[in-house]
N, C-alpha and C positions, 0 to 999 in steps of 0.2 A: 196277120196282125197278132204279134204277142200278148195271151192270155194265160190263163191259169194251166189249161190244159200243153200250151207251148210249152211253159217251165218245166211242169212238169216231165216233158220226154227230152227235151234240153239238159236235165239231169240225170233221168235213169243215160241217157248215154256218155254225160261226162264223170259218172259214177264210176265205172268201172277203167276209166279210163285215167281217172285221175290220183283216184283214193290208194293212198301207201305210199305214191310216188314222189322221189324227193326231185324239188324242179331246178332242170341245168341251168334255167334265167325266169327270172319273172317283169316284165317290164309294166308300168301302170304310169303311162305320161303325164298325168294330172297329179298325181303323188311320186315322184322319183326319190321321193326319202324313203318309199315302204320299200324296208329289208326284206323282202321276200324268197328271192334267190337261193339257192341249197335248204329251203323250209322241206316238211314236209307234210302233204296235203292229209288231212286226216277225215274227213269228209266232204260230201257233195250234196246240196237238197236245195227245192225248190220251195217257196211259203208265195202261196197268192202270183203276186206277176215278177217277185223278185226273187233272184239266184243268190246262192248263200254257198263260200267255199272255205271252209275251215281248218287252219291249220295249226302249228302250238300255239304256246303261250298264250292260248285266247284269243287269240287271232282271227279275224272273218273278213273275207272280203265280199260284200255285198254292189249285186251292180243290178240292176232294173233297166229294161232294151228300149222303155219307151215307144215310138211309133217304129222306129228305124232303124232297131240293134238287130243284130243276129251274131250268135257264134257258128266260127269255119273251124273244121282243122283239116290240116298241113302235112304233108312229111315233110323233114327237115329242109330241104332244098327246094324244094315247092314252088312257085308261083303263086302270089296273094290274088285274090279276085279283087280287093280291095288295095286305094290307095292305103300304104303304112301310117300316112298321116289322119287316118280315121280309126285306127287298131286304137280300143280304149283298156283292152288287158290284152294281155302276152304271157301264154303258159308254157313255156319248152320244157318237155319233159324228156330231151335227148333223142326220142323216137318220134313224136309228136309235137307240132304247133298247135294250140289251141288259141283261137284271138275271137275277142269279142270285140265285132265293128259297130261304131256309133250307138255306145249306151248312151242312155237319158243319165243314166247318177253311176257312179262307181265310186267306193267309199268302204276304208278299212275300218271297223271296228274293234273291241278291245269287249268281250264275253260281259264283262262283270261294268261294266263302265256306262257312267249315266248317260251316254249318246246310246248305249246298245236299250238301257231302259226306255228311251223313249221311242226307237225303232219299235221295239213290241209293242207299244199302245199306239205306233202308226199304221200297225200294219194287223187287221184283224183276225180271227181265226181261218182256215186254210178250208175252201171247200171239199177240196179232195182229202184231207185228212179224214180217214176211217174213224176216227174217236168225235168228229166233232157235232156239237153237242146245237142241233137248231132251234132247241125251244131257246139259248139263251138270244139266239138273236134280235126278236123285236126288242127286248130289252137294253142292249146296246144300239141298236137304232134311234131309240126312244131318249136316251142318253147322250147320245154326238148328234143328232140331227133332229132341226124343226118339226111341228106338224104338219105345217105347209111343206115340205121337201117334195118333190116331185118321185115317183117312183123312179126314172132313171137315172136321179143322182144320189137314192138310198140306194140302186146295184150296185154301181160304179163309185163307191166311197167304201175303202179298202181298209177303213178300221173298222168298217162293220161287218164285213165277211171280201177277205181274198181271194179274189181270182177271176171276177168276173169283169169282162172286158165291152167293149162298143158291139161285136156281133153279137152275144150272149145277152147283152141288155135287149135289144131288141127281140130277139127270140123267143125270151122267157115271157116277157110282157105278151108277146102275142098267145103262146099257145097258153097264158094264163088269163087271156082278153081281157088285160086291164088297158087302159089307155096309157100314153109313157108319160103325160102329165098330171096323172093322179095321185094327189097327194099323199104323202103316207097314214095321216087319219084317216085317211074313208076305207083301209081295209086292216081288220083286225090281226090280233098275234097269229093265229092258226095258219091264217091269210099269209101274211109275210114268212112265217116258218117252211111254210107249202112250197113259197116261192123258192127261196133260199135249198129247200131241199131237192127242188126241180132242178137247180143249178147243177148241185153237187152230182146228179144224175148224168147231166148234160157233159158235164167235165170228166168225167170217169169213162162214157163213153168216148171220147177222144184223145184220150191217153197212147192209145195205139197205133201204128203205120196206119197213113193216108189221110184225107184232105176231113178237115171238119164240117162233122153233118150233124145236123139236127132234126130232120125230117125223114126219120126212119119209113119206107115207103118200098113197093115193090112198084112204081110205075116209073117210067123215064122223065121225070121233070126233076128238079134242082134239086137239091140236098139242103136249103137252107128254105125258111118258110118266103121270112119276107126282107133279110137283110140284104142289101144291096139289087133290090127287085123295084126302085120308085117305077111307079107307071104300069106295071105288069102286073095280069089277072092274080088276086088270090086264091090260094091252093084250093082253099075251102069255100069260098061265097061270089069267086070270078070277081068283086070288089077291086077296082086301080088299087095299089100298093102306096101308099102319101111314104113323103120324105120331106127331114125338116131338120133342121139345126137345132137342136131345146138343149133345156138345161143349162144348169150353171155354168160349162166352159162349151156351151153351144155344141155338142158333139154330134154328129152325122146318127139319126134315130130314122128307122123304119118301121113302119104299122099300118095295120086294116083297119080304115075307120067303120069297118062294118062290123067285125069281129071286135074291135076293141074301140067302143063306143064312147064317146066323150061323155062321162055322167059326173062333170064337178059343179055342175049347178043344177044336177036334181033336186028338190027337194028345199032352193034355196029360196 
C-alpha cells in the first residue's frame, strides 16, 4: 500500500534515473495537450504520498498512486506487465520506460500558479523531511479539524502532516495505546507532537530495501503489531486483535482493545 515511505524510495530511484534527461516521448492520456516530449526533467521528489516531476518553464507534473498505482520500468522493447490502457504516464527516455499504472490523480501544474498555491495548503508538511518542525503541528490540527475528529482521521488527513497511510494509522495508535476513535481533544499538544514524531521515525525507518516493519523485535512473529492481524493473539497482552471500518471514509482500522482501551466516556 502506497505511503509516505513508498514515495519516498519511488523517488530516490527515479532520481537518478530521470533528472537531466531530455524525454524521447512523454505520453499522459488524460492530458494529450501537455507538451511534454523533448522537455527536460529537471527534478524528482516525493511530498507525503504524492510524486512531483519537474521540468522547465515551471512545470510539475504531479500524480498520487492511490490504492492501486505503481510505477514499472521497461527497456525500450520490453513487454508491459500491465494492460497499455491502464499506463496513466509514459516516460521514454530512449534507454528507459518508465510508466506509472493506475494513478488515483495525475495533474500538470504551472510553479507559480493558483492551482500550485492551493496544492500546498492540500498537502501538509512532509514527515520525512529532516527540517520539519512537529511542535507546529497540533496547531494545524486545531485549525483544519474539529475537536471531536477522531484520531485516525487527524493521521490520515494530509494537510496536517504527509505521509501517513492505513497501516501506519494503525500502528502508531497502538504502540501510542490510544484508542483509533479518540478524539482529538482528549489528548494534548505534546500528545499529538509525540505522535506525529513517532511517525516520522516510523517512516524514516522504511525508506530502505525490504518489506515494511514496525515491530522492531529479535523473535519469529510478524513485523507489524496489529495491522492486518483481526482475530490473532497481541504481541503484548495475547488480547484478540478487533478490526473495524471507522472514520470518516470508513477505512480498514486495526487495535488491541486491551492496550488501547476505549476511554471517550471516562469522566463523562
Amino acid at each position: 500500500m502506497p505511503e509516505g515511505d513508498t514515495l519516498f524510495k519511488i523517488a530516490a530511484y527515479l532520481r537518478p534515473e530521470l533528472c537531466g534527461r531530455k524525454l524521447r516521448q512523454a505520453v499522459i492520456p488524460t492530458m494529450p495537450e501537455a507538451a511534454l516530449t523533448d522537455s527536460r526533467i529537471e527534478a524528482v521528489f516525493a511530498r507525503g504520498k504524492h510524486l512531483f516531476i519537474t521540468f522547465g518553464n515551471d512545470r510539475i507534473l504531479r500524480s498520487h498512486l492511490g490504492m492501486r498505482g505503481s510505477w514499472h520500468a521497461y527497456a525500450p522493447e520490453e513487454p508491459w506487465q500491465n494492460p497499455r490502457q491502464r499506463a496513466g504516464i509514459v516516460l521514454d527516455t530512449g534507454d528507459r520506460v518508465f510508466v506509472c499504472f493506475n494513478p488515483q490523480e495525475v495533474e500538470l501544474l504551472h510553479g507559480k500558479s493558483l492551482r500550485q498555491r492551493i496544492l500546498n495548503h492540500r498537502i501538509g508538511p512532509d514527515l520525512l523531511d529532516p527540517q520539519i518542525d512537529f511542535r507546529s503541528l497540533p496547531a494545524r490540527a486545531s485549525c483544519l479539524a474539529a475537536p471531536e475528529t477522531p484520531l485516525i482521521d487527524i493521521l490520515l488527513d494530509q494537510r496536517i502532516a504527509a505521509g501517513i497511510g492505513n497501516v501506519y494509522k494503525s500502528e502508531l495508535l497502538f504502540l501510542a495505546g490510544w484508542h483509533p476513535l479518540m478524539p482529538l481533544k482528549a489528548i494534548n499538544d505534546a500528545q499529538l507532537a509525540a505522535l506525529y514524531q513517532s511517525a516520522s521515525k516510523l517512516l524514516a525507518s522504511n525508506t530502505g530495501a525490504g518489506p515494511r516493519i514496525t515491530r522492531h523485535t529479535h523473535d519469529s512473529a510478524g513485523i507489524l503489531w496489529v495491522y492486518k492481524r483481526a482475530t490473532q493473539a497481541c504481541y503484548r497482552c495475547n488480547t484478540p486483535i478487533r478490526f473495524a471500518r471507522l472514520g470518516r471514509h470508513h477505512r480498514t482500522t486495526f487495535w488491541c482493545p486491551s492496550c488501547q482501551p476505549d476511554q471517550r466516556h471516562i469522566g463523562e
